[in-house]
PyMOL CGO cylinders between C-alpha atoms (Angstrom):
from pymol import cmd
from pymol.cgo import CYLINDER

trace = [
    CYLINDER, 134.02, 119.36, 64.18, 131.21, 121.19, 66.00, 0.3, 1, 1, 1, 1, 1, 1,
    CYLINDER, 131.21, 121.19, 66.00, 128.63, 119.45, 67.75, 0.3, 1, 1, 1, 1, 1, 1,
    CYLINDER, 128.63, 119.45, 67.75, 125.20, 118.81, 67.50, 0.3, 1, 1, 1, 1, 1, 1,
    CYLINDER, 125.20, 118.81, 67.50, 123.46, 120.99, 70.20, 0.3, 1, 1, 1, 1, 1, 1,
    CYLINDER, 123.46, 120.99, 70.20, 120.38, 120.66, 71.64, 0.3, 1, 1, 1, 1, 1, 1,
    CYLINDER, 120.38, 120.66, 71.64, 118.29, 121.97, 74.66, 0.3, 1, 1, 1, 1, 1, 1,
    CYLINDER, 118.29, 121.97, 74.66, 117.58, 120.50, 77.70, 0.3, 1, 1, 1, 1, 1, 1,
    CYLINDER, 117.58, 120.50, 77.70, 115.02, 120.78, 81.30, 0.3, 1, 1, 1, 1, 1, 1,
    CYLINDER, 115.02, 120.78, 81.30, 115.63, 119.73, 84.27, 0.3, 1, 1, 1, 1, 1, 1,
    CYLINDER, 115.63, 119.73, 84.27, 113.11, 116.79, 85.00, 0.3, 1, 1, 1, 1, 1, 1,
    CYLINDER, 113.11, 116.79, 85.00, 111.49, 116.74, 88.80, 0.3, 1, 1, 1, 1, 1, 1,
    CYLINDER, 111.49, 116.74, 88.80, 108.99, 114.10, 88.12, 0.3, 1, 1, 1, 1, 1, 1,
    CYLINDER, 108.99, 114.10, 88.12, 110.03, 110.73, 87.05, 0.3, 1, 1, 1, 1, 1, 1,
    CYLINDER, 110.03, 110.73, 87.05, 107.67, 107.92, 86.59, 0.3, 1, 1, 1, 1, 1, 1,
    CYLINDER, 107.67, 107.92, 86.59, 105.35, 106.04, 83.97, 0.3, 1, 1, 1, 1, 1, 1,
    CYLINDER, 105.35, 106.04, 83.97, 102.20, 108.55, 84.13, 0.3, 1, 1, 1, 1, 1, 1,
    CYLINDER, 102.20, 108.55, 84.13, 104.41, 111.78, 84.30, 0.3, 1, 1, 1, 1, 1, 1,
    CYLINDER, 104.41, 111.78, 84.30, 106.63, 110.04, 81.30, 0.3, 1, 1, 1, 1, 1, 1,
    CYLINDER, 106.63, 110.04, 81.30, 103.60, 110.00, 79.19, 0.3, 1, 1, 1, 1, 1, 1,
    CYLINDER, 103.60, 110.00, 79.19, 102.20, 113.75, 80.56, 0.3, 1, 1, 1, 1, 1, 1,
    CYLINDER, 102.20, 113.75, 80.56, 105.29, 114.83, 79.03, 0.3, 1, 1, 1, 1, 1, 1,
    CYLINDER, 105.29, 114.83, 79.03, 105.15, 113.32, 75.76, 0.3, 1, 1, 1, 1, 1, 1,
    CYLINDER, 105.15, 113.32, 75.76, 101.37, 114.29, 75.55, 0.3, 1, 1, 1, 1, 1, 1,
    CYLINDER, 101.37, 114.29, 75.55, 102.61, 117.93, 76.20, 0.3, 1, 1, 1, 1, 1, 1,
    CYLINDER, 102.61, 117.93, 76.20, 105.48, 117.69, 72.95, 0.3, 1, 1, 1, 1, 1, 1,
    CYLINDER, 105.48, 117.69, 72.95, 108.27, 116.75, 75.65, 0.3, 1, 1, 1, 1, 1, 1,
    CYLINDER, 108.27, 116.75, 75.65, 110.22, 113.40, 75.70, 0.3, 1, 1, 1, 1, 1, 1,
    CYLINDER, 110.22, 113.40, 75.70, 111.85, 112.01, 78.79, 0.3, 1, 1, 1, 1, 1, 1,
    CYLINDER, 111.85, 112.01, 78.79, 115.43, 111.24, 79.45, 0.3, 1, 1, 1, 1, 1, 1,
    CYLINDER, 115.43, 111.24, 79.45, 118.15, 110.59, 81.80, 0.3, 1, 1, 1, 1, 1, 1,
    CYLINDER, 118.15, 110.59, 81.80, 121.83, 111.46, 81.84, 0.3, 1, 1, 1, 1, 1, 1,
    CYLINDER, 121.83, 111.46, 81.84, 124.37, 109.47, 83.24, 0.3, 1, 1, 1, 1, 1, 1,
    CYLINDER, 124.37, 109.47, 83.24, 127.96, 110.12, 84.35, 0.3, 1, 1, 1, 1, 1, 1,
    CYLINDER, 127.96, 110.12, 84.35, 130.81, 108.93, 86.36, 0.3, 1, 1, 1, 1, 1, 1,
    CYLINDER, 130.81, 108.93, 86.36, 130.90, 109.72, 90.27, 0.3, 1, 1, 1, 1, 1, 1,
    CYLINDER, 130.90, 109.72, 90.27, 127.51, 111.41, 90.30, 0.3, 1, 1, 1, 1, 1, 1,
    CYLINDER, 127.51, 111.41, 90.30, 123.99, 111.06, 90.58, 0.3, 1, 1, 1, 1, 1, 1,
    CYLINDER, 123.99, 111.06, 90.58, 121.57, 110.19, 87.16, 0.3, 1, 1, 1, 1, 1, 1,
    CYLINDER, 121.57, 110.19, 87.16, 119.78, 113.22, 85.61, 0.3, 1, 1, 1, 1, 1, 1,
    CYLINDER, 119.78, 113.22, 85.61, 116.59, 113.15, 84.64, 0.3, 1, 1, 1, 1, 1, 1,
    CYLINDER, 116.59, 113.15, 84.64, 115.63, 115.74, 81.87, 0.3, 1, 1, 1, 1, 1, 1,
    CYLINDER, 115.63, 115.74, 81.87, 113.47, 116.11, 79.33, 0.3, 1, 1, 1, 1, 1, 1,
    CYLINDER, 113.47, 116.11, 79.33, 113.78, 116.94, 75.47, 0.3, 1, 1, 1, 1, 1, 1,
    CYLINDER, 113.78, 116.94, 75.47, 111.49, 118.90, 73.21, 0.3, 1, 1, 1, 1, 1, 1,
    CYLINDER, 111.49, 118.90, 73.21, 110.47, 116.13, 70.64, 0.3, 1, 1, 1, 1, 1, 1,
    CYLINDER, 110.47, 116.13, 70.64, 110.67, 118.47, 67.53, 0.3, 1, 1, 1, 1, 1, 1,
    CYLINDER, 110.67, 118.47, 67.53, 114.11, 119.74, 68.55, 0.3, 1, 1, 1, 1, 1, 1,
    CYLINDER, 114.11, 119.74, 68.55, 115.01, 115.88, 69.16, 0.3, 1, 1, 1, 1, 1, 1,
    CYLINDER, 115.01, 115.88, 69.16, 113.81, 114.23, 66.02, 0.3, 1, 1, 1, 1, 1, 1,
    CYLINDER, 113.81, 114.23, 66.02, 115.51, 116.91, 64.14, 0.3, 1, 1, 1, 1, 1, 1,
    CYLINDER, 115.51, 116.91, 64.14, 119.16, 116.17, 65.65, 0.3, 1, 1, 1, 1, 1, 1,
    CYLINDER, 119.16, 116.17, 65.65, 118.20, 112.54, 65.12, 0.3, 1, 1, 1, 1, 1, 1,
    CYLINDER, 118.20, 112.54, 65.12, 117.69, 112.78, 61.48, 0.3, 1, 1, 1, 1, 1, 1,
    CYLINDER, 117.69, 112.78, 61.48, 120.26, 114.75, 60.85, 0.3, 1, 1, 1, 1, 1, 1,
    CYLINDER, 120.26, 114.75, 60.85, 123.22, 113.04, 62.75, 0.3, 1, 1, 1, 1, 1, 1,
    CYLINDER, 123.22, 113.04, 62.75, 121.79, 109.39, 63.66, 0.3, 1, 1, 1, 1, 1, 1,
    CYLINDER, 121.79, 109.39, 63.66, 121.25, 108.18, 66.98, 0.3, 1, 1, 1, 1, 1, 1,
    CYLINDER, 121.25, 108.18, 66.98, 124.65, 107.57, 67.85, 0.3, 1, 1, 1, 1, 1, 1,
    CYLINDER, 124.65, 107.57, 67.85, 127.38, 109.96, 68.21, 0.3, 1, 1, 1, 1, 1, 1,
    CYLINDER, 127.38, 109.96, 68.21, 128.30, 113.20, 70.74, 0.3, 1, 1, 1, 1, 1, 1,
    CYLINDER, 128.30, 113.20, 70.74, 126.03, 116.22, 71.45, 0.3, 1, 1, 1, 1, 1, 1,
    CYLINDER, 126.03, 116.22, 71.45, 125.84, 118.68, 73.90, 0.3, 1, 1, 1, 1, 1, 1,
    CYLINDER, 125.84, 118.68, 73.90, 123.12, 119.27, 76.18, 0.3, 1, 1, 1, 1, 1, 1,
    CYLINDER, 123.12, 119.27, 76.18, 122.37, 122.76, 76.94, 0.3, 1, 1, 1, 1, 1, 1,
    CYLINDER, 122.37, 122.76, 76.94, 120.78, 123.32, 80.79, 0.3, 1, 1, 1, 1, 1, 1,
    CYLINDER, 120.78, 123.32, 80.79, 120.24, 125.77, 82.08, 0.3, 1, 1, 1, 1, 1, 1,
    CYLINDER, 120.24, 125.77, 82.08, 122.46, 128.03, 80.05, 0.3, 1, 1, 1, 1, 1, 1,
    CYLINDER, 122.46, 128.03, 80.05, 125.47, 125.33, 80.37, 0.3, 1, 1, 1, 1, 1, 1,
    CYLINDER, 125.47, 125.33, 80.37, 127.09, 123.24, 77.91, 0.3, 1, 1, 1, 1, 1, 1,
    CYLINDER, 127.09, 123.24, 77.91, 127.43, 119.84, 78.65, 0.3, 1, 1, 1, 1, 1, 1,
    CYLINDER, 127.43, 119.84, 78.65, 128.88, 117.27, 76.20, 0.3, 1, 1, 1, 1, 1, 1,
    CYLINDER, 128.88, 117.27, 76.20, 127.35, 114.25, 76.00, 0.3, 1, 1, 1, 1, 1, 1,
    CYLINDER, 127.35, 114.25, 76.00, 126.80, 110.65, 74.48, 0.3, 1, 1, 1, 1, 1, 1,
    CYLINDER, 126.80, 110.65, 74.48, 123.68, 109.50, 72.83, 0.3, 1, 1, 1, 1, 1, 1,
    CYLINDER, 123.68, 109.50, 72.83, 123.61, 106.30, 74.65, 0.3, 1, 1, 1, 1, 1, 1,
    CYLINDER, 123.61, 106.30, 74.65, 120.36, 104.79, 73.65, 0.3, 1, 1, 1, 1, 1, 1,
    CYLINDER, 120.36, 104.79, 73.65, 117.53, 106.50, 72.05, 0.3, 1, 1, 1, 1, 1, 1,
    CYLINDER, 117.53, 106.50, 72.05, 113.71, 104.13, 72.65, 0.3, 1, 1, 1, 1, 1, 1,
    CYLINDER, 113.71, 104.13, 72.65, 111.69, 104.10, 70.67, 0.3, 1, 1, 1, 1, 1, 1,
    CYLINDER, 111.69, 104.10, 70.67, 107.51, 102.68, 69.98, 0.3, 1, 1, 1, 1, 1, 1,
    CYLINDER, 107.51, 102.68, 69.98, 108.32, 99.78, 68.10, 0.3, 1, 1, 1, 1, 1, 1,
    CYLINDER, 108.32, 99.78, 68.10, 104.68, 100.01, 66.40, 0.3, 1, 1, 1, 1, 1, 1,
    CYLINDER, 104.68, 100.01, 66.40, 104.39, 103.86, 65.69, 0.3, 1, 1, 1, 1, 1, 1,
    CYLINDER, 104.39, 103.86, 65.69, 108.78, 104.58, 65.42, 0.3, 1, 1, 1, 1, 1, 1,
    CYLINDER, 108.78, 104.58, 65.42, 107.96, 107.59, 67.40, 0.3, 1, 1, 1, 1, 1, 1,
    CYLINDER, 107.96, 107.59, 67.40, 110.77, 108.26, 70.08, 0.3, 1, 1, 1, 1, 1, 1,
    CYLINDER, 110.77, 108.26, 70.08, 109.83, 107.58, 73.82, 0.3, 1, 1, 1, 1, 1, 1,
    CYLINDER, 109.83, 107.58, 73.82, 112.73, 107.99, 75.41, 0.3, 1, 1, 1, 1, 1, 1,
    CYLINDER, 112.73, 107.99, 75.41, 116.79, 108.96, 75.06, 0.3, 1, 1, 1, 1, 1, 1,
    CYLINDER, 116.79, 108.96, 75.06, 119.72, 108.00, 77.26, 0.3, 1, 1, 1, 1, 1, 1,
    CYLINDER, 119.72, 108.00, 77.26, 122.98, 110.21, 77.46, 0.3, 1, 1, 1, 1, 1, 1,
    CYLINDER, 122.98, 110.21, 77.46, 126.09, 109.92, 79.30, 0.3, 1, 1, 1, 1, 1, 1,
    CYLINDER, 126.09, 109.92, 79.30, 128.25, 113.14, 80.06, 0.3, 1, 1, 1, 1, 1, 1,
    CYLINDER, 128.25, 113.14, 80.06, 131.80, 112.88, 78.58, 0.3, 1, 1, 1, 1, 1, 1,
    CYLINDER, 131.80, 112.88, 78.58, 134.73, 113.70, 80.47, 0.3, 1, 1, 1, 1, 1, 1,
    CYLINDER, 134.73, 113.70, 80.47, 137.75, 115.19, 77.92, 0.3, 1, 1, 1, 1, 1, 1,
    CYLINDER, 137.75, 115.19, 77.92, 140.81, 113.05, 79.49, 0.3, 1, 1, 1, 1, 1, 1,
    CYLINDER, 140.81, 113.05, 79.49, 138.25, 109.80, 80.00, 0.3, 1, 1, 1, 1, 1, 1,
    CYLINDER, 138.25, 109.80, 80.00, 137.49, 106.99, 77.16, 0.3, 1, 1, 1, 1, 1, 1,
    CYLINDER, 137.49, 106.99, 77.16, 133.98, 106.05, 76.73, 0.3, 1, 1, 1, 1, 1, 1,
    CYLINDER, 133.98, 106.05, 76.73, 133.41, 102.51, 74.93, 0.3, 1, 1, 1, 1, 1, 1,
    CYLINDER, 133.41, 102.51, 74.93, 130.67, 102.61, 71.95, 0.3, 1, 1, 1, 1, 1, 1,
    CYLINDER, 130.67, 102.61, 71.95, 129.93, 101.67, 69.36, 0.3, 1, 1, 1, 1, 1, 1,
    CYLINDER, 129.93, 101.67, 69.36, 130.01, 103.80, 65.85, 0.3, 1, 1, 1, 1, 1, 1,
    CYLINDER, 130.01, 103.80, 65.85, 127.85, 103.19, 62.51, 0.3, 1, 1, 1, 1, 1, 1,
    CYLINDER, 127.85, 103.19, 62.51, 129.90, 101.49, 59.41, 0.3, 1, 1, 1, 1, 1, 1,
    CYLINDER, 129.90, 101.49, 59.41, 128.94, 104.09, 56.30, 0.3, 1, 1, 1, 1, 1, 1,
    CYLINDER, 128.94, 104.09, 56.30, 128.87, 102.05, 53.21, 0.3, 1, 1, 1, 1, 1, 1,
    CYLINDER, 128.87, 102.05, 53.21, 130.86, 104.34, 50.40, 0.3, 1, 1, 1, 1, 1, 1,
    CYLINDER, 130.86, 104.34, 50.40, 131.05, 103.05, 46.32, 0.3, 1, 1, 1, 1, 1, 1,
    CYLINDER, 131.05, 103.05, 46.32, 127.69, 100.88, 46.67, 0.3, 1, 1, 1, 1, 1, 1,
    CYLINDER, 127.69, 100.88, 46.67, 125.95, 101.96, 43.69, 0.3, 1, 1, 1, 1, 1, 1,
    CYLINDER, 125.95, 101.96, 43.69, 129.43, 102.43, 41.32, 0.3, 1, 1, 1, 1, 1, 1,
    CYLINDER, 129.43, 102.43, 41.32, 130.25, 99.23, 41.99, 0.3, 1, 1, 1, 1, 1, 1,
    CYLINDER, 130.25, 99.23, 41.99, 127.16, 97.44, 41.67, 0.3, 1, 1, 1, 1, 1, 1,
    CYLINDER, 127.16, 97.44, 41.67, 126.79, 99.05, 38.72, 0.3, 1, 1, 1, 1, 1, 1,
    CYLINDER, 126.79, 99.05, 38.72, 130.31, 98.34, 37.15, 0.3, 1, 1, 1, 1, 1, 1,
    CYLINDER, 130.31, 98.34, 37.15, 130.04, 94.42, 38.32, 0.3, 1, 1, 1, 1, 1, 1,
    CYLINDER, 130.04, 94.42, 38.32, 126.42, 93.78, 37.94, 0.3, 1, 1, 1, 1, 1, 1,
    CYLINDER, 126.42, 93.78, 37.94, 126.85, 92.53, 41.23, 0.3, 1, 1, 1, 1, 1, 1,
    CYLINDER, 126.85, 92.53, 41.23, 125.30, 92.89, 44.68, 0.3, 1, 1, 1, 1, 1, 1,
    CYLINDER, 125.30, 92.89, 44.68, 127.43, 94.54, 48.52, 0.3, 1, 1, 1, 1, 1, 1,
    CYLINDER, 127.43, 94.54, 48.52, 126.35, 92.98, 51.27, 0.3, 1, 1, 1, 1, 1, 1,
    CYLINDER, 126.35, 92.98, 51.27, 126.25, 94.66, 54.27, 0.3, 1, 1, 1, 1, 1, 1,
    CYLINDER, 126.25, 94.66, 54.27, 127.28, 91.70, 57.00, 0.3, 1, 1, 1, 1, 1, 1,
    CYLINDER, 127.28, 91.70, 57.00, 128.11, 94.28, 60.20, 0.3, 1, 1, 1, 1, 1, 1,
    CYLINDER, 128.11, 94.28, 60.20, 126.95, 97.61, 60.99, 0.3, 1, 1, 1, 1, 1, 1,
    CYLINDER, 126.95, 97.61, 60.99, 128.92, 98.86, 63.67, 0.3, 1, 1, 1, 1, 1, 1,
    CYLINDER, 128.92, 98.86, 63.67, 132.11, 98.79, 65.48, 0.3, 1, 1, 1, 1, 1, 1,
    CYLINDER, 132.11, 98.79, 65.48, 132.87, 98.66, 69.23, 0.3, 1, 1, 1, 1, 1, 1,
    CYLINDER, 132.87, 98.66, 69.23, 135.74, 100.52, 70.21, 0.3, 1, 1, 1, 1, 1, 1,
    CYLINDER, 135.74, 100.52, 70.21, 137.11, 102.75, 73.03, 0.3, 1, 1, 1, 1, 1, 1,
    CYLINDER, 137.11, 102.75, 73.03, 138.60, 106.41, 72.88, 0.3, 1, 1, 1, 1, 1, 1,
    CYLINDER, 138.60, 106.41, 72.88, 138.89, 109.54, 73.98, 0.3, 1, 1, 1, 1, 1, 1,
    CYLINDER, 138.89, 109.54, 73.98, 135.44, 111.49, 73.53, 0.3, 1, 1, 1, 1, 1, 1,
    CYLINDER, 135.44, 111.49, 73.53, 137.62, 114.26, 70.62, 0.3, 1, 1, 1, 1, 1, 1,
    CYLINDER, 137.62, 114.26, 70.62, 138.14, 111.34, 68.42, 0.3, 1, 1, 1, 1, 1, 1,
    CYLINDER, 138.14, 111.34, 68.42, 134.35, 110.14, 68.66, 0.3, 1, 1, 1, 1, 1, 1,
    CYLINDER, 134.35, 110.14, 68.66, 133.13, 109.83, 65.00, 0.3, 1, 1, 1, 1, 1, 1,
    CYLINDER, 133.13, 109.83, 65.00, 129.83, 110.38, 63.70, 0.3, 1, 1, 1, 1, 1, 1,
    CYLINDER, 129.83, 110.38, 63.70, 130.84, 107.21, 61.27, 0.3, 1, 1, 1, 1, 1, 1,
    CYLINDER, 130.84, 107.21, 61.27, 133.37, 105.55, 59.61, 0.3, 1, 1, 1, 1, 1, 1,
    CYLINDER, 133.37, 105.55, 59.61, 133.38, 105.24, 56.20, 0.3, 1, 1, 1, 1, 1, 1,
    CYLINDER, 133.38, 105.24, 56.20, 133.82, 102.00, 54.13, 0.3, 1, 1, 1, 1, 1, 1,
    CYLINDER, 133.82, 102.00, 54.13, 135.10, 102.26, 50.41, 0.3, 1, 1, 1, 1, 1, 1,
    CYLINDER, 135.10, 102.26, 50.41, 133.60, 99.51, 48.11, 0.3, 1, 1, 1, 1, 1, 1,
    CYLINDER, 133.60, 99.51, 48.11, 134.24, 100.73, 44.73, 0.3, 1, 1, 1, 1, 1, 1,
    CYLINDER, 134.24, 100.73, 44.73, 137.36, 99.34, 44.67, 0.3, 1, 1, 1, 1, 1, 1,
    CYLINDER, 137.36, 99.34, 44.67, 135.29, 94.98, 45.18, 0.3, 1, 1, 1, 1, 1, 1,
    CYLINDER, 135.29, 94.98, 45.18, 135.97, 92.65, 42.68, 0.3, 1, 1, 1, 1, 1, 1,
    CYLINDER, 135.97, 92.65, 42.68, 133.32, 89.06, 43.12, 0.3, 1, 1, 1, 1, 1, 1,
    CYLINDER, 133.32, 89.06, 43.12, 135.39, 87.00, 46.03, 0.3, 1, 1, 1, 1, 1, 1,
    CYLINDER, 135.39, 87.00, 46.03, 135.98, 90.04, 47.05, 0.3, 1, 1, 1, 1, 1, 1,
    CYLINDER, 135.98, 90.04, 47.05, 135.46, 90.93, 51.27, 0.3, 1, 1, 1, 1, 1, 1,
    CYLINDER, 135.46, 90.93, 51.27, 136.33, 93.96, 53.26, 0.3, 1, 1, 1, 1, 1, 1,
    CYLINDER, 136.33, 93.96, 53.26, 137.27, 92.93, 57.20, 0.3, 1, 1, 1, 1, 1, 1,
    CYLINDER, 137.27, 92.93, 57.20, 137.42, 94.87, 60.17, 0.3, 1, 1, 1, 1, 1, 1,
    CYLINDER, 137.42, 94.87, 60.17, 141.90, 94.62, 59.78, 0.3, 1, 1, 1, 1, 1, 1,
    CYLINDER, 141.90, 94.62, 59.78, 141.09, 96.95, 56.24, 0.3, 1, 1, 1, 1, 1, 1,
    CYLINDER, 141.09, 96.95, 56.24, 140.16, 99.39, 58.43, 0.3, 1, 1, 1, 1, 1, 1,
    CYLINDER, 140.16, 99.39, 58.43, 142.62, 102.31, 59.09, 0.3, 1, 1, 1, 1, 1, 1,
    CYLINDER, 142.62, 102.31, 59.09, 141.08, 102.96, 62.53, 0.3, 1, 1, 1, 1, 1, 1,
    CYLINDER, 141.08, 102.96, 62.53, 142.90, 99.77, 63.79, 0.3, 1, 1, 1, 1, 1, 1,
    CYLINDER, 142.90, 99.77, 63.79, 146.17, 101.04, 63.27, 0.3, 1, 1, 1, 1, 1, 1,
    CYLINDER, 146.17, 101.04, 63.27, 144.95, 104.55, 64.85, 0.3, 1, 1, 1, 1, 1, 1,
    CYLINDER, 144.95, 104.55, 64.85, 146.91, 104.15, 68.65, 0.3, 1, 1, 1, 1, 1, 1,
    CYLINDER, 146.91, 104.15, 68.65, 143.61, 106.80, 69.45, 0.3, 1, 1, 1, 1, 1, 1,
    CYLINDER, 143.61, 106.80, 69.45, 141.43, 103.73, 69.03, 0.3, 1, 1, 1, 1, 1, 1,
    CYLINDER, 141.43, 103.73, 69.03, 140.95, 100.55, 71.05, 0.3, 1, 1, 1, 1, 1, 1,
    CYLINDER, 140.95, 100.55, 71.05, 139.12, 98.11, 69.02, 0.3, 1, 1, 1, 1, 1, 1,
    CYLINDER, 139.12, 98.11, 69.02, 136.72, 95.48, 70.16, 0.3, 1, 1, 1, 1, 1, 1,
    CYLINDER, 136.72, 95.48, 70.16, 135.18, 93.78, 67.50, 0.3, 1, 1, 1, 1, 1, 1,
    CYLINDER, 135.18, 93.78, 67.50, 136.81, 90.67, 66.11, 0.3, 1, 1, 1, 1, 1, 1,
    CYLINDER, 136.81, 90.67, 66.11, 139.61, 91.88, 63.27, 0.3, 1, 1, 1, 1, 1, 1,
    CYLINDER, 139.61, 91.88, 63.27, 138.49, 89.13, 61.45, 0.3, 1, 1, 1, 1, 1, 1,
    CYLINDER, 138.49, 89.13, 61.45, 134.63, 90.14, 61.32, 0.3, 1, 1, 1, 1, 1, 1,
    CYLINDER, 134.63, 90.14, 61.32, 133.51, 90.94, 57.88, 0.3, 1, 1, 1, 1, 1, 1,
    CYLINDER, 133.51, 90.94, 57.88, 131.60, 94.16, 56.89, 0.3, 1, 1, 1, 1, 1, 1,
    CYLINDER, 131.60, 94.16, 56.89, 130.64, 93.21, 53.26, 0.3, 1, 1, 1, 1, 1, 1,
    CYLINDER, 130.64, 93.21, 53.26, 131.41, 90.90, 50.07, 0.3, 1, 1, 1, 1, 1, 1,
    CYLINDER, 131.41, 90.90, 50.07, 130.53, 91.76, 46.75, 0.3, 1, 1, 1, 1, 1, 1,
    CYLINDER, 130.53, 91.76, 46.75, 128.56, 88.38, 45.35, 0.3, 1, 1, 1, 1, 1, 1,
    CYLINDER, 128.56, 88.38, 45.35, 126.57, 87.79, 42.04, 0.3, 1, 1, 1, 1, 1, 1,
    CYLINDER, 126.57, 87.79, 42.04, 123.11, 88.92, 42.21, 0.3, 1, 1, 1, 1, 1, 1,
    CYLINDER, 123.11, 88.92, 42.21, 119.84, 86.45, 41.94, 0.3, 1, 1, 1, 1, 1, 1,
    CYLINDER, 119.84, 86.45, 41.94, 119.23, 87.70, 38.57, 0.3, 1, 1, 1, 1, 1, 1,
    CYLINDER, 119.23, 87.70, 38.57, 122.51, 86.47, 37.29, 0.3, 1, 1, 1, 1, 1, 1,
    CYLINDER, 122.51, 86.47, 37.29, 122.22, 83.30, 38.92, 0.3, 1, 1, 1, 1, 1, 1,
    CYLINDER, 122.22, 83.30, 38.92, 119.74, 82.16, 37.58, 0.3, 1, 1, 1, 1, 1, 1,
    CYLINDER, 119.74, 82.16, 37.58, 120.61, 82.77, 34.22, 0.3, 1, 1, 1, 1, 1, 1,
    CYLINDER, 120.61, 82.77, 34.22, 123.62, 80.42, 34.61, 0.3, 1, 1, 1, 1, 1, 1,
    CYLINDER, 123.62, 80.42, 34.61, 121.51, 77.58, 36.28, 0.3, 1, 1, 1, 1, 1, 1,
    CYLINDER, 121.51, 77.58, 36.28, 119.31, 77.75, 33.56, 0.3, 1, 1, 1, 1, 1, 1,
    CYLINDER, 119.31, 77.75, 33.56, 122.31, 77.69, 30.88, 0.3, 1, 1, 1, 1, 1, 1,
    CYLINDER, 122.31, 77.69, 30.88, 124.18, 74.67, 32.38, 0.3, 1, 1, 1, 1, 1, 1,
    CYLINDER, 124.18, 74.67, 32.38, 121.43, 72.40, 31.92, 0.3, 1, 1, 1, 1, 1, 1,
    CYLINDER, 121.43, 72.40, 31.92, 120.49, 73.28, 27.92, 0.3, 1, 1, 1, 1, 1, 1,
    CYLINDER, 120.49, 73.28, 27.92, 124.42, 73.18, 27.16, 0.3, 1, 1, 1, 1, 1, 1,
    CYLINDER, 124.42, 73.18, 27.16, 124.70, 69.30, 28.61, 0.3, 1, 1, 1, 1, 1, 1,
    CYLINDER, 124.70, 69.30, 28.61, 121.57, 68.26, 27.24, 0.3, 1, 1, 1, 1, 1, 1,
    CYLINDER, 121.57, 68.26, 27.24, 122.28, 69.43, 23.95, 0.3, 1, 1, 1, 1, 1, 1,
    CYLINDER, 122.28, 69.43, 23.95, 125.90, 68.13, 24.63, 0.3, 1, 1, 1, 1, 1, 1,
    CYLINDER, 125.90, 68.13, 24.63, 124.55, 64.68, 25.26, 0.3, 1, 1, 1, 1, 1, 1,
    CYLINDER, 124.55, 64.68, 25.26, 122.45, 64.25, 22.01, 0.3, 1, 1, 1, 1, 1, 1,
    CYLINDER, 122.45, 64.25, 22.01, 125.66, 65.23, 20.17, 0.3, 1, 1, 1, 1, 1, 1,
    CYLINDER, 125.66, 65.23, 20.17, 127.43, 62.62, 21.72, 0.3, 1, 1, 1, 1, 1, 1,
    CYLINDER, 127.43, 62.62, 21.72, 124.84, 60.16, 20.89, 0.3, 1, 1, 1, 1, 1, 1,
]
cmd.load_cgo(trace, "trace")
């Protein structure tokens, strides 16, 4: 899978007022981290940024390039105005090949709208994410979730998954955790609460 790449500048001045120079000059501030060595501090063009974002999420593996090197990287936490949703500031941490990194990676919801559709029912969505460890090759941008397959009653735990029987994964999250039921939508409830009621009452006058 190639990565996302994206270029990065070495960042002198750290604090508040230069933080906000930079983002007033189409620059966004952020820091890399890494194991044994000193916190980088870096900043991002905020086109080139939001761009990567969109496309691949803000979780997942990119590399950095600086100053004509490569250097693979988390997205550990991306900040962001929570009036405006404009990004303020992004957290990395650089990957070593033969080290795991714990994260967490998205749940992608697959079969929503087929099975909603066959069932006149409603997924819900009760977890997001997953918390595991691994090596950074076997990060994923996602993991996918089938649905289509949900009867009502239905549920789909974090033991369904395959990537708990994958010996590249360490998994965190409870086994037991569920990521979605499939349950009767409002619409149809209410139709049946309103048809109990008329079928004893007219059952009652019968009976009278």
């Amino acid at each position: 899978m190639n990565e996302p790449k994206l270029k990065a500048e070495v960042r002198n001045n750290a604090g508040r007022r230069n933080s906000n120079k930079l983002r007033n000059s189409g620059y966004i501030p952020g820091v890399i981290y890494s194991h044994g060595e000193e916190t980088q501090s870096i900043k991002l063009e905020d086109r080139m940024l939001n761009k990567v974002l969109n496309k691949h999420g803000s979780t997942g593996t990119l590399e950095l390039e600086i100053a004509g090197e490569l250097v693979p990287v988390l997205i550990k936490e991306v900040q962001r105005d929570p009036i405006k949703d404009i990004v303020l500031h992004a957290d990395f941490q650089k990957l070593s090949a033969d080290k795991k990194v714990r994260l967490r990676i998205p749940l992608a919801i697959q079969g929503r709208e087929f099975v909603e559709a066959r069932t006149s029912g409603v997924i819900e969505q009760q977890l997001m994410e997953i918390e595991l460890q691994c090596l950074p090759k076997f990060i994923p941008q996602y993991f996918a979730v089938d649905v289509s397959k949900l009867e009502f009653g239905d549920v789909i735990k974090i033991s369904d998954l395959d990537v708990t029987k994958d010996e590249n994964y360490e998994v965190f999250t409870d086994l037991d955790e569920i990521i979605v039921s499939l349950t009767a939508s409002s619409k149809h409830e209410e139709v049946e609460e309103k048809e109990v009621p008329i079928y004893e009452s007219n059952k009652s006058i019968l009976d009278d």
